[in-house]
PyMOL Python script that loads the backbone (N, CA, C, O; Angstrom):
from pymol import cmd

cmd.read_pdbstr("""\
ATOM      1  N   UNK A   1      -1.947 -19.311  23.937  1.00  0.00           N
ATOM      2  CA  UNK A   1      -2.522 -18.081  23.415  1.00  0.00           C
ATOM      3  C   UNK A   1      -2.878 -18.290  21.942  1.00  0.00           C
ATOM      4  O   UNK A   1      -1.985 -18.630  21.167  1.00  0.00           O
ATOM      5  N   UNK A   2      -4.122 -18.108  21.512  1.00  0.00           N
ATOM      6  CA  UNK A   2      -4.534 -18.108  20.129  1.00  0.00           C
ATOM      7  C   UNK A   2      -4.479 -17.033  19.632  1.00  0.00           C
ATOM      8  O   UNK A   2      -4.968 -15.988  20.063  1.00  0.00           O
ATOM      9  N   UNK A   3      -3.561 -17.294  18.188  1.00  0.00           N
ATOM     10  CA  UNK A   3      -3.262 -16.391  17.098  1.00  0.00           C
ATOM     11  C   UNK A   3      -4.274 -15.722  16.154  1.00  0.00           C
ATOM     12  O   UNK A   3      -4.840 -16.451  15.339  1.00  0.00           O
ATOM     13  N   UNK A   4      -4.580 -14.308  16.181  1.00  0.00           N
ATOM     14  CA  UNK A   4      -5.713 -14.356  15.104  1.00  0.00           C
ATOM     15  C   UNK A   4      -5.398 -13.691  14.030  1.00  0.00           C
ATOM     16  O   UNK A   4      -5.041 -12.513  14.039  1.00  0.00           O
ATOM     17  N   UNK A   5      -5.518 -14.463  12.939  1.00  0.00           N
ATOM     18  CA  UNK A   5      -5.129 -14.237  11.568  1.00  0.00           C
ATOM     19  C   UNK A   5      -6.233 -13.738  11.290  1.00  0.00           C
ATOM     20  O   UNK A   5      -7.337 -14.152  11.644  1.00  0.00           O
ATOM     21  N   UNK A   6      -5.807 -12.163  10.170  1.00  0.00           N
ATOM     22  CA  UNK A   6      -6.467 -11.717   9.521  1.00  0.00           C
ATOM     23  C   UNK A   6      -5.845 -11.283   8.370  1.00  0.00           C
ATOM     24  O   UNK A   6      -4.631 -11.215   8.176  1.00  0.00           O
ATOM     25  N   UNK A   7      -7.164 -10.855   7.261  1.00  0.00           N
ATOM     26  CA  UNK A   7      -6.231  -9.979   5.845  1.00  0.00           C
ATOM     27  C   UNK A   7      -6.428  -8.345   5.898  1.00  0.00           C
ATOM     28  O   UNK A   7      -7.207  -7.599   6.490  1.00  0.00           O
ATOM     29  N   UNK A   8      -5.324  -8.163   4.977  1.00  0.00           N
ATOM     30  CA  UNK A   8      -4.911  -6.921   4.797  1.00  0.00           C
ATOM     31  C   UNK A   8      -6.022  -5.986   4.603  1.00  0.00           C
ATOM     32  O   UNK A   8      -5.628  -4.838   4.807  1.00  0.00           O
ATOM     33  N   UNK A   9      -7.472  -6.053   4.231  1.00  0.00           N
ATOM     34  CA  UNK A   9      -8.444  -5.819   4.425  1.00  0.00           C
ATOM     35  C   UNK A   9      -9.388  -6.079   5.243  1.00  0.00           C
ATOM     36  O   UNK A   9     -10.531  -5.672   5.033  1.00  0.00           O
ATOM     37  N   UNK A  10      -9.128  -6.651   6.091  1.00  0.00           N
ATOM     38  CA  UNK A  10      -9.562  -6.407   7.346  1.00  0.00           C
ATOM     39  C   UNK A  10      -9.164  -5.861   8.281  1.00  0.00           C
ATOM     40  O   UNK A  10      -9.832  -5.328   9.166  1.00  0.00           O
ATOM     41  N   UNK A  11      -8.098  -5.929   8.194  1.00  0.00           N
ATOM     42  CA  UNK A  11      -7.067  -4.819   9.078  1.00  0.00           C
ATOM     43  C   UNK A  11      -6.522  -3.160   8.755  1.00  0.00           C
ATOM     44  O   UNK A  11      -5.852  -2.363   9.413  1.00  0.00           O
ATOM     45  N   UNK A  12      -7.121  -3.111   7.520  1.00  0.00           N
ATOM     46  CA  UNK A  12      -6.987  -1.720   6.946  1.00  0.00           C
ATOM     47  C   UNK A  12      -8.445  -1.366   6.821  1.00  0.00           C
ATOM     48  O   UNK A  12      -8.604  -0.181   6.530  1.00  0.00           O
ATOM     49  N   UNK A  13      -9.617  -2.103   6.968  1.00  0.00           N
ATOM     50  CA  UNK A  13     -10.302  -1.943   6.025  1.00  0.00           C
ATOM     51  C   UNK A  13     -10.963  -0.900   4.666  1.00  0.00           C
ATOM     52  O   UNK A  13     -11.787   0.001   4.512  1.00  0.00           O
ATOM     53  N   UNK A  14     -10.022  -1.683   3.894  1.00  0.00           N
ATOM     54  CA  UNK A  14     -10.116  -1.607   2.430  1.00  0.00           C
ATOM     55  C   UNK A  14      -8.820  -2.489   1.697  1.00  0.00           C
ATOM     56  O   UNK A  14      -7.835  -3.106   2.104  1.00  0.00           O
ATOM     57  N   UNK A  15      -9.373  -2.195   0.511  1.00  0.00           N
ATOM     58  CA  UNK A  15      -8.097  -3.195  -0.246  1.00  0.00           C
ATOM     59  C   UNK A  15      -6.781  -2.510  -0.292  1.00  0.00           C
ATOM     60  O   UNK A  15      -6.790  -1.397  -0.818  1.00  0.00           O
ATOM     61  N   UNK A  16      -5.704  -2.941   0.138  1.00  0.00           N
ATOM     62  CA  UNK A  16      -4.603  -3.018   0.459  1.00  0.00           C
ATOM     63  C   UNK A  16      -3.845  -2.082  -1.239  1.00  0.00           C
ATOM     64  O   UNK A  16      -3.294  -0.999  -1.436  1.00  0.00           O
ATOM     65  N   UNK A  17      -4.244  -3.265  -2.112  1.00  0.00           N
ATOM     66  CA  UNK A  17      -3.220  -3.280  -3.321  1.00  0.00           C
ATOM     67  C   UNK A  17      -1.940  -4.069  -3.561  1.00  0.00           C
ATOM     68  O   UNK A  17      -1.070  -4.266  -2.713  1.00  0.00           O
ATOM     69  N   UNK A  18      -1.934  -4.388  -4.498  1.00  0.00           N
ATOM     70  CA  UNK A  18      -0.376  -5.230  -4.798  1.00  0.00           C
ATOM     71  C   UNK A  18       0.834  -5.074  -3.847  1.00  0.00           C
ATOM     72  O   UNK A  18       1.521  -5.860  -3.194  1.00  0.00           O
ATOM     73  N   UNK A  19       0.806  -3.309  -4.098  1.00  0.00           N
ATOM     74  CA  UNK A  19       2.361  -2.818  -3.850  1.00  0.00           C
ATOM     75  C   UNK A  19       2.641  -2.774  -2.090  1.00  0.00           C
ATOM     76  O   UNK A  19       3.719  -2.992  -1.536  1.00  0.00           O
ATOM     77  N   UNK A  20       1.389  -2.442  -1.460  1.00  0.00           N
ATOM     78  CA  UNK A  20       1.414  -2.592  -0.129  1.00  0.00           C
ATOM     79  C   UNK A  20       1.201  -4.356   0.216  1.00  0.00           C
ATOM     80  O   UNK A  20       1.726  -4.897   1.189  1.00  0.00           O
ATOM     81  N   UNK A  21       0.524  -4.919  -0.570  1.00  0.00           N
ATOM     82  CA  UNK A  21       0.836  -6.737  -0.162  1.00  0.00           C
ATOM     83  C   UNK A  21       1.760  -7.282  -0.152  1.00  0.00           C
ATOM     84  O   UNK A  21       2.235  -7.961   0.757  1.00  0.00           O
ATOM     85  N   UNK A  22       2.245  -7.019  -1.393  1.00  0.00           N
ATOM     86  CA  UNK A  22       3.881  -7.455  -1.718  1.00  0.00           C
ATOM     87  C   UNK A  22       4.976  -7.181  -0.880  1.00  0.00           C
ATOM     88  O   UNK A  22       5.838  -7.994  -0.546  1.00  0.00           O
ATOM     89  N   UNK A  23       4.869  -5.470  -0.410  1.00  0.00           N
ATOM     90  CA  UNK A  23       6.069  -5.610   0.701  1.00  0.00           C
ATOM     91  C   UNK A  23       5.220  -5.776   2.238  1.00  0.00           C
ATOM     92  O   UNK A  23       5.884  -5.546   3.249  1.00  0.00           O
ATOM     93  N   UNK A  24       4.149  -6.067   2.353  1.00  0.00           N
ATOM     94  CA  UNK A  24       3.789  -6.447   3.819  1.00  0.00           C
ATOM     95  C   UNK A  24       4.130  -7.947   4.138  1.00  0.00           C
ATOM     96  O   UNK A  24       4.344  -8.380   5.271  1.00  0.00           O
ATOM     97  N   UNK A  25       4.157  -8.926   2.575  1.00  0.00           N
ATOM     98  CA  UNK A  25       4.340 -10.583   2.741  1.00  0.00           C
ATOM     99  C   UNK A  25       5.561 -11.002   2.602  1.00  0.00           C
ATOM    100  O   UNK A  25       5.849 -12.119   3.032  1.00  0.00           O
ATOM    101  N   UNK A  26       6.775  -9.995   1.816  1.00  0.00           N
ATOM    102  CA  UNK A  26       7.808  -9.550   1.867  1.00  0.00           C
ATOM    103  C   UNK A  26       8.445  -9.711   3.351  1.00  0.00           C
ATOM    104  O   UNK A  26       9.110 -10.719   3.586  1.00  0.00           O
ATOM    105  N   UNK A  27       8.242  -8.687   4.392  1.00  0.00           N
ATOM    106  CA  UNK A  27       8.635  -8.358   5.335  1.00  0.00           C
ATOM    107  C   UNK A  27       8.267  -9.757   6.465  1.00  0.00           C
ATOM    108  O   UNK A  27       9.011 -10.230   7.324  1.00  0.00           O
ATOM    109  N   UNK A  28       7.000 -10.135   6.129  1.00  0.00           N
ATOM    110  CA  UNK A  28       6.466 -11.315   7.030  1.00  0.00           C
ATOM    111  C   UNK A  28       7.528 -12.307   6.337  1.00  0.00           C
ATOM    112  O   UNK A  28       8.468 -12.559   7.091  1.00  0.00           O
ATOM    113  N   UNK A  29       7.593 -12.892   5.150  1.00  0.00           N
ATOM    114  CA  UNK A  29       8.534 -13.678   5.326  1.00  0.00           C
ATOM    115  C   UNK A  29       9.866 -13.861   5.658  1.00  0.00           C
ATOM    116  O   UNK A  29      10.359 -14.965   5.888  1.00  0.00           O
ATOM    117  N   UNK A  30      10.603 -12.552   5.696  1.00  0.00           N
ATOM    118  CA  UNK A  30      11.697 -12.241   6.511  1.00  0.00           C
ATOM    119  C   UNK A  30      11.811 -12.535   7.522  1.00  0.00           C
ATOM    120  O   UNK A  30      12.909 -12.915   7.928  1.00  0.00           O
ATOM    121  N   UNK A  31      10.224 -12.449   8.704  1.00  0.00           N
ATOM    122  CA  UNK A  31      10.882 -12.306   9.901  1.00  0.00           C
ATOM    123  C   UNK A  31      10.350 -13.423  10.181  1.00  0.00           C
ATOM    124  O   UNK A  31      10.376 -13.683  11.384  1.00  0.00           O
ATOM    125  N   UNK A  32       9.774 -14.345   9.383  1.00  0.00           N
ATOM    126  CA  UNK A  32       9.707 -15.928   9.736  1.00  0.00           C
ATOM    127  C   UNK A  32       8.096 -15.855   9.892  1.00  0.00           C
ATOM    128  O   UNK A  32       7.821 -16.795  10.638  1.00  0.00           O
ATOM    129  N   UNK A  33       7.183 -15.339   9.624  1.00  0.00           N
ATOM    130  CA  UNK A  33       6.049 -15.279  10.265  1.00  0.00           C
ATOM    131  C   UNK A  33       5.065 -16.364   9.618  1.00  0.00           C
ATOM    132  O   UNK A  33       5.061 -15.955   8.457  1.00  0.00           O
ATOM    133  N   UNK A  34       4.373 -17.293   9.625  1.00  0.00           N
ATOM    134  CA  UNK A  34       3.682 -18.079   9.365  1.00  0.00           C
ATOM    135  C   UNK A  34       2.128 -16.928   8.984  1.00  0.00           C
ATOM    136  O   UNK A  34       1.597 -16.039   9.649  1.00  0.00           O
ATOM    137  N   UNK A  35       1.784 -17.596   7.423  1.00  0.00           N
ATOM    138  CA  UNK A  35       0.793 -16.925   6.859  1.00  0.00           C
ATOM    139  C   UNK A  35       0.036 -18.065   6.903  1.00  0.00           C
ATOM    140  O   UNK A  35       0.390 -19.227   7.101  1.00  0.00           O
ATOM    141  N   UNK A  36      -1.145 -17.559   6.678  1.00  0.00           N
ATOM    142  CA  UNK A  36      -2.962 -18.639   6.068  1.00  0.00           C
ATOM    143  C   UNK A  36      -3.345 -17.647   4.706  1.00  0.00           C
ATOM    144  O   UNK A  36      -3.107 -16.509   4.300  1.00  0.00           O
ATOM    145  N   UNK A  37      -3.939 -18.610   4.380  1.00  0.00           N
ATOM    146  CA  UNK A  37      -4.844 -18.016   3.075  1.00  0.00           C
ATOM    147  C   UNK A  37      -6.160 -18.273   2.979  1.00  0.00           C
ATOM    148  O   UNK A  37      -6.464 -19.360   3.470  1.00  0.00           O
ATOM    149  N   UNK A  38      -6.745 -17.866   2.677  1.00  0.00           N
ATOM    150  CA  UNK A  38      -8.038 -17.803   2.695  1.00  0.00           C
ATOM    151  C   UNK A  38      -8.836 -17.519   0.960  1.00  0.00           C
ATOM    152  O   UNK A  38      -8.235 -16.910   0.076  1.00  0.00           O
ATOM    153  N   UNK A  39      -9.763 -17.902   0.840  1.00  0.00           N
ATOM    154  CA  UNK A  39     -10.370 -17.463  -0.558  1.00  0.00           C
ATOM    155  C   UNK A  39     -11.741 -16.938  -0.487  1.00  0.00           C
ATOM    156  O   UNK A  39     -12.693 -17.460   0.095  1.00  0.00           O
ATOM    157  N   UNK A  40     -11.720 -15.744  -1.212  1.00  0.00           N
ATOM    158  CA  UNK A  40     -13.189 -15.125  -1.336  1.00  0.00           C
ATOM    159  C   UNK A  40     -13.481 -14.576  -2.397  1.00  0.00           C
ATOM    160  O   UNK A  40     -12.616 -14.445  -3.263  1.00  0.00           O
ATOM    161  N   UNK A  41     -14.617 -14.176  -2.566  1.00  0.00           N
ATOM    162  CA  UNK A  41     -14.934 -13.763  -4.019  1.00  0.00           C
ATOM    163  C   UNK A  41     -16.231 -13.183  -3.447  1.00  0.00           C
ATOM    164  O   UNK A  41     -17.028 -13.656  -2.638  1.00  0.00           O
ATOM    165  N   UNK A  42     -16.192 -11.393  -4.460  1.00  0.00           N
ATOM    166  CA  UNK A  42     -16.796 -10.573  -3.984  1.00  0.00           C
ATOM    167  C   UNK A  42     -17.124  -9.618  -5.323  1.00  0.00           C
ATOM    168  O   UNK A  42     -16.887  -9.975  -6.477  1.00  0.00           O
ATOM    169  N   UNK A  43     -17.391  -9.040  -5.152  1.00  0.00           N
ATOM    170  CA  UNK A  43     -17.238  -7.935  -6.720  1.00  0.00           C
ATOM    171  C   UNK A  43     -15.985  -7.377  -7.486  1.00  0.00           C
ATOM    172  O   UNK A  43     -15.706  -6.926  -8.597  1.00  0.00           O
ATOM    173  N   UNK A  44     -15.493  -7.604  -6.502  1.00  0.00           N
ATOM    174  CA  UNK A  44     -14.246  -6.444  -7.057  1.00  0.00           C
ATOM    175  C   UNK A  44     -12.981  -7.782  -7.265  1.00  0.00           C
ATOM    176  O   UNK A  44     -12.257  -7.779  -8.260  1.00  0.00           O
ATOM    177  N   UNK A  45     -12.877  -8.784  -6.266  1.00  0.00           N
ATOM    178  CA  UNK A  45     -12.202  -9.841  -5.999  1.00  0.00           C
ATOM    179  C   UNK A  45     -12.497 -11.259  -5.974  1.00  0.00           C
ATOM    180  O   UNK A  45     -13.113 -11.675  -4.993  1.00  0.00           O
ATOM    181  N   UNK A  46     -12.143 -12.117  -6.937  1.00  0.00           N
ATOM    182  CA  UNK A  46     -12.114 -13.530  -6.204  1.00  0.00           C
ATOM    183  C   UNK A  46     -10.949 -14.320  -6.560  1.00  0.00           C
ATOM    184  O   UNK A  46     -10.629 -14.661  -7.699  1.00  0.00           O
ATOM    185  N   UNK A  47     -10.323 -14.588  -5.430  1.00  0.00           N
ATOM    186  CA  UNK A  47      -9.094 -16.016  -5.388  1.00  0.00           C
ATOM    187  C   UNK A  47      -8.868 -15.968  -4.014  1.00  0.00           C
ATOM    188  O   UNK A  47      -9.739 -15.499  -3.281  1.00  0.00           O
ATOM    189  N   UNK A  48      -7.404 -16.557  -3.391  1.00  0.00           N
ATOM    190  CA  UNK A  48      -6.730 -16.543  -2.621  1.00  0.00           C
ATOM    191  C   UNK A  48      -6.046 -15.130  -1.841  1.00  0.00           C
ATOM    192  O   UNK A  48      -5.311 -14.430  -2.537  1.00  0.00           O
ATOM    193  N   UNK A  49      -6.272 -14.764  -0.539  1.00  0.00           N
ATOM    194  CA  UNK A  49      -5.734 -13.525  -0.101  1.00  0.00           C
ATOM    195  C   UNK A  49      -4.676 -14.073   1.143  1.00  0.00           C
ATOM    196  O   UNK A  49      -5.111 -15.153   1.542  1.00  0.00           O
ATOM    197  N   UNK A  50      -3.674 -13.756   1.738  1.00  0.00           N
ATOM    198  CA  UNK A  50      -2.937 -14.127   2.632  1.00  0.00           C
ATOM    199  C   UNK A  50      -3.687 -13.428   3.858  1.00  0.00           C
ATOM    200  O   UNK A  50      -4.476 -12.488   3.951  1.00  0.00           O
ATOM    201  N   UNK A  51      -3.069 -14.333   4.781  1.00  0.00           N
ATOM    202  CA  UNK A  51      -4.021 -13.849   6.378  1.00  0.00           C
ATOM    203  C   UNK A  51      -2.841 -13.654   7.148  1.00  0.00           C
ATOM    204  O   UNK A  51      -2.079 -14.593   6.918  1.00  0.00           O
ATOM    205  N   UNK A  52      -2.369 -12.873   7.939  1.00  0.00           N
ATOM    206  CA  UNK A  52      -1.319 -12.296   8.999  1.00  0.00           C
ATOM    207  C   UNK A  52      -1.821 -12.066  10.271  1.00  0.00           C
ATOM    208  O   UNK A  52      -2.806 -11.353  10.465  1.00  0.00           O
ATOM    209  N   UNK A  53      -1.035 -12.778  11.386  1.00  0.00           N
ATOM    210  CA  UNK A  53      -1.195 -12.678  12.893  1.00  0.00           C
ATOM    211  C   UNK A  53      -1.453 -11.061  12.641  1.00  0.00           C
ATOM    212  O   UNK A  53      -0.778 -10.327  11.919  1.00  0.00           O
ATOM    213  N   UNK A  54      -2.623 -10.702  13.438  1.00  0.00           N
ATOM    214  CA  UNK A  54      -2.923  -9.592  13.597  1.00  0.00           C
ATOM    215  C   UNK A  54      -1.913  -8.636  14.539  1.00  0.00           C
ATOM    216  O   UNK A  54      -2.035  -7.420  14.392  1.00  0.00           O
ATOM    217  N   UNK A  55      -0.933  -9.129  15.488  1.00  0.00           N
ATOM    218  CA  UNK A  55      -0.011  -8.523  16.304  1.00  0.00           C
ATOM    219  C   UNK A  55       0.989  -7.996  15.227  1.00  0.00           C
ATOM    220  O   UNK A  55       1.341  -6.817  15.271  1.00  0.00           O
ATOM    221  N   UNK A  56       1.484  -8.893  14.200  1.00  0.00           N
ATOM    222  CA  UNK A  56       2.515  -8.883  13.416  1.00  0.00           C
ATOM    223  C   UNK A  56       1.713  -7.539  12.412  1.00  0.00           C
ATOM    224  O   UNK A  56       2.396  -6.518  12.496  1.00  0.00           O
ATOM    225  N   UNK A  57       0.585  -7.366  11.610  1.00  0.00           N
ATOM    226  CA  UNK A  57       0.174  -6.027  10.956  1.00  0.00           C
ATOM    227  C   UNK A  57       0.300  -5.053  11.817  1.00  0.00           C
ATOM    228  O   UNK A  57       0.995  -4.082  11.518  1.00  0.00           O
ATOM    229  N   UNK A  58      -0.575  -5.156  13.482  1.00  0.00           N
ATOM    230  CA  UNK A  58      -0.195  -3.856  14.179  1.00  0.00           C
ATOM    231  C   UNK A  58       0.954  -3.395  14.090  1.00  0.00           C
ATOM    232  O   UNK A  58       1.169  -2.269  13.641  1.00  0.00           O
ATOM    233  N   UNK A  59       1.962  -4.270  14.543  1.00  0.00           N
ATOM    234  CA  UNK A  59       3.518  -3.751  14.539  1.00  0.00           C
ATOM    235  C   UNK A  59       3.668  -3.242  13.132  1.00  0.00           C
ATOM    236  O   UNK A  59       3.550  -2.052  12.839  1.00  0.00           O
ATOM    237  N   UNK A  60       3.962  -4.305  12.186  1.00  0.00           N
ATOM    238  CA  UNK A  60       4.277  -3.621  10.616  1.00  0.00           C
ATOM    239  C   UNK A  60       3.434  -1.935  10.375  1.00  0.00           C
ATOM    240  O   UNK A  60       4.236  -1.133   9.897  1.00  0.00           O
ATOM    241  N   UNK A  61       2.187  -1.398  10.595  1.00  0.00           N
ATOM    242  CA  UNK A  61       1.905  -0.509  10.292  1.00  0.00           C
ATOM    243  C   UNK A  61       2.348   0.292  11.082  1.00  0.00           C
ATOM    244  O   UNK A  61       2.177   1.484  10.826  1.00  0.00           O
ATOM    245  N   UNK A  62       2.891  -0.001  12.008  1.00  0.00           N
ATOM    246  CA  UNK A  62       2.982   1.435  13.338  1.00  0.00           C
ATOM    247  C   UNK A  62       4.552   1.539  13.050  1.00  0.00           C
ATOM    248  O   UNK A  62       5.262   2.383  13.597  1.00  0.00           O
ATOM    249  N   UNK A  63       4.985   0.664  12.202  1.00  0.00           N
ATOM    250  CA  UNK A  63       6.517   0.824  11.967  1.00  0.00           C
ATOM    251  C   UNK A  63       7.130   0.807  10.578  1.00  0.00           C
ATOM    252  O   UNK A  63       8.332   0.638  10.373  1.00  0.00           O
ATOM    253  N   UNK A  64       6.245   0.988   9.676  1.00  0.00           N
ATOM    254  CA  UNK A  64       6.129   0.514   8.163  1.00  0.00           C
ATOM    255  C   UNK A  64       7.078   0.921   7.897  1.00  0.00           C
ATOM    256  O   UNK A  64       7.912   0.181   7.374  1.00  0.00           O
ATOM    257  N   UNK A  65       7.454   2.735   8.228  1.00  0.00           N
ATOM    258  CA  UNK A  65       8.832   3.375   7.437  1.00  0.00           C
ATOM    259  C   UNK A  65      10.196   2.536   7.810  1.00  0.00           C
ATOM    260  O   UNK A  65      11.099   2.052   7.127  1.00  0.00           O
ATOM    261  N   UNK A  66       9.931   2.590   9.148  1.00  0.00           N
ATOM    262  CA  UNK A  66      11.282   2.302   9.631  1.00  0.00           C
ATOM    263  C   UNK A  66      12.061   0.555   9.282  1.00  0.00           C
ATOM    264  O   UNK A  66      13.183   0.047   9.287  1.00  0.00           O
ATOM    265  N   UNK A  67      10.528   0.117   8.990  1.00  0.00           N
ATOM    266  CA  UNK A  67      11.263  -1.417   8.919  1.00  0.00           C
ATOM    267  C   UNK A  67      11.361  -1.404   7.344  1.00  0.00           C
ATOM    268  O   UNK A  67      12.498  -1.669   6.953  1.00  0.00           O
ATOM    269  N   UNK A  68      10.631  -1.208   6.556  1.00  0.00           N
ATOM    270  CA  UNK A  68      11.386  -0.866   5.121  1.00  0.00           C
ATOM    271  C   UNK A  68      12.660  -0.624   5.342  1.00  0.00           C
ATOM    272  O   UNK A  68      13.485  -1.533   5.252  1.00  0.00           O
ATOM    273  N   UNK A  69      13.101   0.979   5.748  1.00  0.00           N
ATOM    274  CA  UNK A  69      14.339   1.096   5.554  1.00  0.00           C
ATOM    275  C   UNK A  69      15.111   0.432   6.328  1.00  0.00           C
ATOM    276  O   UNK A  69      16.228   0.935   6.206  1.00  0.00           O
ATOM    277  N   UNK A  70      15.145  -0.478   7.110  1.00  0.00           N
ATOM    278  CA  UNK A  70      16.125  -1.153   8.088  1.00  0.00           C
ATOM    279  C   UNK A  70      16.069  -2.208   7.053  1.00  0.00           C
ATOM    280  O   UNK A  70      16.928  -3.059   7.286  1.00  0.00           O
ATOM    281  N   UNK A  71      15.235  -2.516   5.785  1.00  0.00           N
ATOM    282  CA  UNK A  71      15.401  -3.494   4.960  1.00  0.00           C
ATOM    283  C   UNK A  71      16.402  -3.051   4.012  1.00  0.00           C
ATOM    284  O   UNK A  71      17.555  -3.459   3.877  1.00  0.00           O
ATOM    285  N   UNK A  72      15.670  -1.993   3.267  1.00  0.00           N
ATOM    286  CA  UNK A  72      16.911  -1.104   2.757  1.00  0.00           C
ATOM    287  C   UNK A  72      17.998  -1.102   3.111  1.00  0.00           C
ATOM    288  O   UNK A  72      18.828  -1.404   2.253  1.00  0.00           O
ATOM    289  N   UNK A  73      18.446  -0.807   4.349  1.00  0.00           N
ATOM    290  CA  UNK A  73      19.773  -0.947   4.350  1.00  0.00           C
ATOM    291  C   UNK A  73      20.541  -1.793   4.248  1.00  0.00           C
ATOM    292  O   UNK A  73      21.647  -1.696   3.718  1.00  0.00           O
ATOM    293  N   UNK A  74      20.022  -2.833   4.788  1.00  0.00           N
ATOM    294  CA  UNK A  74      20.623  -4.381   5.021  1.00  0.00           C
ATOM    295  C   UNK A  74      20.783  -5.305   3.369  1.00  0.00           C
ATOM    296  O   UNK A  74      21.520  -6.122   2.817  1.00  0.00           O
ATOM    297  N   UNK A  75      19.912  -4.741   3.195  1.00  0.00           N
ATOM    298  CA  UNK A  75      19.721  -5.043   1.313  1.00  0.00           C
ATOM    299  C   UNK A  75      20.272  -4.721   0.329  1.00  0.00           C
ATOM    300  O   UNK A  75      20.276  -5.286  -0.765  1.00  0.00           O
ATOM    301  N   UNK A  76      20.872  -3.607   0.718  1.00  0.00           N
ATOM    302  CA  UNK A  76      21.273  -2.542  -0.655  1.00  0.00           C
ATOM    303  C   UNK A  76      22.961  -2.732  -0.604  1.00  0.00           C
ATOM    304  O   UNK A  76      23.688  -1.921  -1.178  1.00  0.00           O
ATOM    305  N   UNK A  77      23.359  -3.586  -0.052  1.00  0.00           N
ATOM    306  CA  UNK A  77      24.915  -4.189  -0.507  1.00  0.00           C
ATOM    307  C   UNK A  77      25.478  -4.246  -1.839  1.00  0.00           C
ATOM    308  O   UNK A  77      26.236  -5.216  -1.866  1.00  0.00           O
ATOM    309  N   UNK A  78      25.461  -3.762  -2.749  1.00  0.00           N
ATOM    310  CA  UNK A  78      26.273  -4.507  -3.718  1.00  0.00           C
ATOM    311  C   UNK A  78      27.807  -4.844  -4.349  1.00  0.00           C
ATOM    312  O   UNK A  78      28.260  -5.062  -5.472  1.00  0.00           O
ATOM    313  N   UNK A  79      28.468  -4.739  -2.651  1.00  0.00           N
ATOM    314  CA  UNK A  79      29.512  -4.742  -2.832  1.00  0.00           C
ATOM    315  C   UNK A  79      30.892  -3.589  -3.800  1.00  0.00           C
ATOM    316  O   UNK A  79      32.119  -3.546  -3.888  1.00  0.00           O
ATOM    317  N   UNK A  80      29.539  -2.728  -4.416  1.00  0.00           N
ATOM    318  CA  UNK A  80      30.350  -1.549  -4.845  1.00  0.00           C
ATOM    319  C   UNK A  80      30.727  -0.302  -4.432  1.00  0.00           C
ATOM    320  O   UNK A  80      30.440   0.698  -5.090  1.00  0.00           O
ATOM    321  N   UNK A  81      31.486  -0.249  -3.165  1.00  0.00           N
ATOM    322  CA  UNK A  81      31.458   1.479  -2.887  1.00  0.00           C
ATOM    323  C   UNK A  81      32.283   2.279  -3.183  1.00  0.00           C
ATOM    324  O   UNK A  81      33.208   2.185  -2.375  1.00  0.00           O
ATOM    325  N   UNK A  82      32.511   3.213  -4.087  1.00  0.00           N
ATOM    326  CA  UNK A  82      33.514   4.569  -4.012  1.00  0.00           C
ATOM    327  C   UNK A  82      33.840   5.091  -3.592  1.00  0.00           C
ATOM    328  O   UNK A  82      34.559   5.944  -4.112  1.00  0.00           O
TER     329      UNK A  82
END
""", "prot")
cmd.dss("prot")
cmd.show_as("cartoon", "prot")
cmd.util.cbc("prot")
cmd.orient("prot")
């Protein structure tokens, strides 16, 4: 079965932003997911953008809250509780 990688703008289409990249490549590298990169240059953009199995964004968006906070929780240890 062939994997089809796409970017966060193509799969949203529009630009994503930092704060939604950061925890979408965040979460992909958690769960082991193999990224591509790609480079384009356009008006608004040019360098390197990460590309994500398109199965792996469906899931992440249809579950965005919940897998944040299942990160959250698992994360937020600091061994200090009162």
């Amino acid at each position: 079965m062939e994997v089809n990688y796409i970017s966060l703008f193509d799969y949203l289409g529009k630009p994503a932003g930092k704060d939604v990249g950061a925890r979408v490549n965040e979460r992909a590298r958690e769960f082991g997911i193999t990224c591509l990169k790609r480079f384009v240059r356009n008006k608004k953009y040019e360098g390197k953008v990460n590309l994500y199995p398109e199965a792996f964004l469906e899931y992440y968006f249809t579950n965005a809250e919940q897998v944040n906070q299942v990160y959250k929780d698992t994360h937020s240890w600091d061994g200090l509780h009162y």
